[in-house]
N, C-alpha and C positions, 0 to 999 in steps of 0.2 A: 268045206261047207259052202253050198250056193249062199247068192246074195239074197235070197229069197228066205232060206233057214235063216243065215244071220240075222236077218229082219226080224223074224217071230219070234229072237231068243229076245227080243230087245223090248216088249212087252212088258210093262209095269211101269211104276212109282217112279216119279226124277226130281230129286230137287237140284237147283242151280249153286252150280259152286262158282261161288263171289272171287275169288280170291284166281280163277281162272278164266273168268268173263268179261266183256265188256260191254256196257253200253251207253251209248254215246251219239252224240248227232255232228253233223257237219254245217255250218252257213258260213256262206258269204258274206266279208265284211268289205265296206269300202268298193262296192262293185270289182276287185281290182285281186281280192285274196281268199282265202278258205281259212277259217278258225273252225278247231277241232275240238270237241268236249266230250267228258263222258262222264258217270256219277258214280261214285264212291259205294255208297249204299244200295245195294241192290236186293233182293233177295226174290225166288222165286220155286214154285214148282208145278210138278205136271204129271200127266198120266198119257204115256204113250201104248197106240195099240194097232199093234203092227198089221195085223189082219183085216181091222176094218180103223181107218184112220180118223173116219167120223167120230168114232167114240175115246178117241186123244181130247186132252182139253191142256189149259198152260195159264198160271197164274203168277204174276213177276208185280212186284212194287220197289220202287226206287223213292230215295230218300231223297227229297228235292233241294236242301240244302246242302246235301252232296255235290253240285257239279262243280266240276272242274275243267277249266282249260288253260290252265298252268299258270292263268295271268290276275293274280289274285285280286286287282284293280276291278278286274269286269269281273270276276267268280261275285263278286261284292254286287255289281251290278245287274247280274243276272238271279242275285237270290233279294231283290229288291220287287216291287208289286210290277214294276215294268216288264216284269220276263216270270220268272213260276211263284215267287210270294210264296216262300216256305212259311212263313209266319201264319199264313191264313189257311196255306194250302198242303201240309208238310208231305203228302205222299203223292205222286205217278201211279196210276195203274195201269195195269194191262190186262185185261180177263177173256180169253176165248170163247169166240160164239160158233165159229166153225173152223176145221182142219180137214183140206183132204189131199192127197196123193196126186202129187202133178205128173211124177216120172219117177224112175227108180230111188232117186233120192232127193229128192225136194219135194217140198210140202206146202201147200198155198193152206198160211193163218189168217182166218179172219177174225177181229174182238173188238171190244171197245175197249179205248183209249182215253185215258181221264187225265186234264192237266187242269190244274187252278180252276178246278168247280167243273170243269164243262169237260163232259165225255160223247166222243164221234168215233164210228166207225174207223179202224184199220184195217188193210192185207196186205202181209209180209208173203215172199217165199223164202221160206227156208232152207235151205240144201243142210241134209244129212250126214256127218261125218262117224263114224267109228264103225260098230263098236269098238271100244280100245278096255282090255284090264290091266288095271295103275297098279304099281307092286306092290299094295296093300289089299287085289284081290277086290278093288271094286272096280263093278262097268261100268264104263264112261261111254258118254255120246254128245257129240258137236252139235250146234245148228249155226248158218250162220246167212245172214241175208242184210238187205235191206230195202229202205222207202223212205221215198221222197213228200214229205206231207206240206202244209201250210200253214206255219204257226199262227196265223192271225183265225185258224176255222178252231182255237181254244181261246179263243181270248188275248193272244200275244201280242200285241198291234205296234209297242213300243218304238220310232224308229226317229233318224235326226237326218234331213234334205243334205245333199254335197251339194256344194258350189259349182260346180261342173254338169251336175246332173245327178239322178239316183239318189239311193237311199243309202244310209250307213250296212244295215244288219238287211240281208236278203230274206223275204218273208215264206221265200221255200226252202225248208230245211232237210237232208236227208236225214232218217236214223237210221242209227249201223246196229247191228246186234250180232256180238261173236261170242256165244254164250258155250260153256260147259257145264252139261250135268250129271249127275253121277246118280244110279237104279240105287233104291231105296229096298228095304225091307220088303217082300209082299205085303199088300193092307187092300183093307176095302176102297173099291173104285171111291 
């Protein structure tokens, strides 16, 4: 089968499977290191279309008091009004306003991005992986990218001066997205 048939059989319904994805962001702490997190609670879906990729869309929400970066001291500090404010804020979104075909398999997403009240523009590229069928007879398909944004263009601003210079928490943060989803039923777009 060309890459091109592959493509078209890969057409329809996707929800994301939690339990095989990740996402997560990267900042610099202390001018000096990289602290790594990602969130717990994710969930999302999509409608991929192989033919005309304009008409793909991709919808993901993460549970904001999910994050995690192992250090349960800052997980504290970061679900605090200084960083996402689950209390006020409890979801992340992500909602697709364009998708189109950069190369064989990457995909330039464009959406809005919602953190603590305030939604801006995104675009990911995503590079395409599979299809793959898992031995329970579902397709599966990879995407996996990332972007480098500015937490302070949500409202993130939080941050404490070093004696040397610099700031604690870098205000550019990448986010990673190494997501899994698995085709869904046929249903209406």
């Amino acid at each position: 089968m060309s890459n091109a048939t592959a493509l078209q059989t890969l057409t329809g319904h996707y929800a994301l499977d939690p339990a095989h994805s990740r996402l997560g962001f990267v900042a610099r702490h202390a001018m000096v290191t990289k602290v790594r997190g990602s969130f717990r609670d994710v969930d999302g879906k999509g409608y991929f279309d192989a033919a005309d990729p304009s008409q793909s869309w991709l919808e993901v929400t993460i549970g904001a008091a999910s994050v995690d970066t192992g250090n349960e001291m800052r997980d504290g500090h970061l679900r605090t009004n200084d960083f996402f404010d689950p209390e006020n804020h409890p979801e992340i979104r992500f909602r697709s306003t364009d998708v189109e075909q950069v190369d064989g398999s990457t995909y330039r997403v464009t959406g809005d991005l919602a953190i603590k009240g305030v939604t801006k523009p995104v675009t990911v590229d995503l590079e395409l992986a599979g299809p793959a069928v898992d031995p329970w007879g579902n397709t599966r398909i990879g995407l996996e990218g990332s972007v480098t944004v500015n937490r302070r263009d949500w409202g993130i601003n939080w941050n404490a001066a070093l004696d040397a210079g610099g700031v604690l928490v870098s205000e550019k943060v990448v986010l990673e997205f190494d997501v899994a989803a698995v085709r869904q039923a046929d249903q209406a777009a």
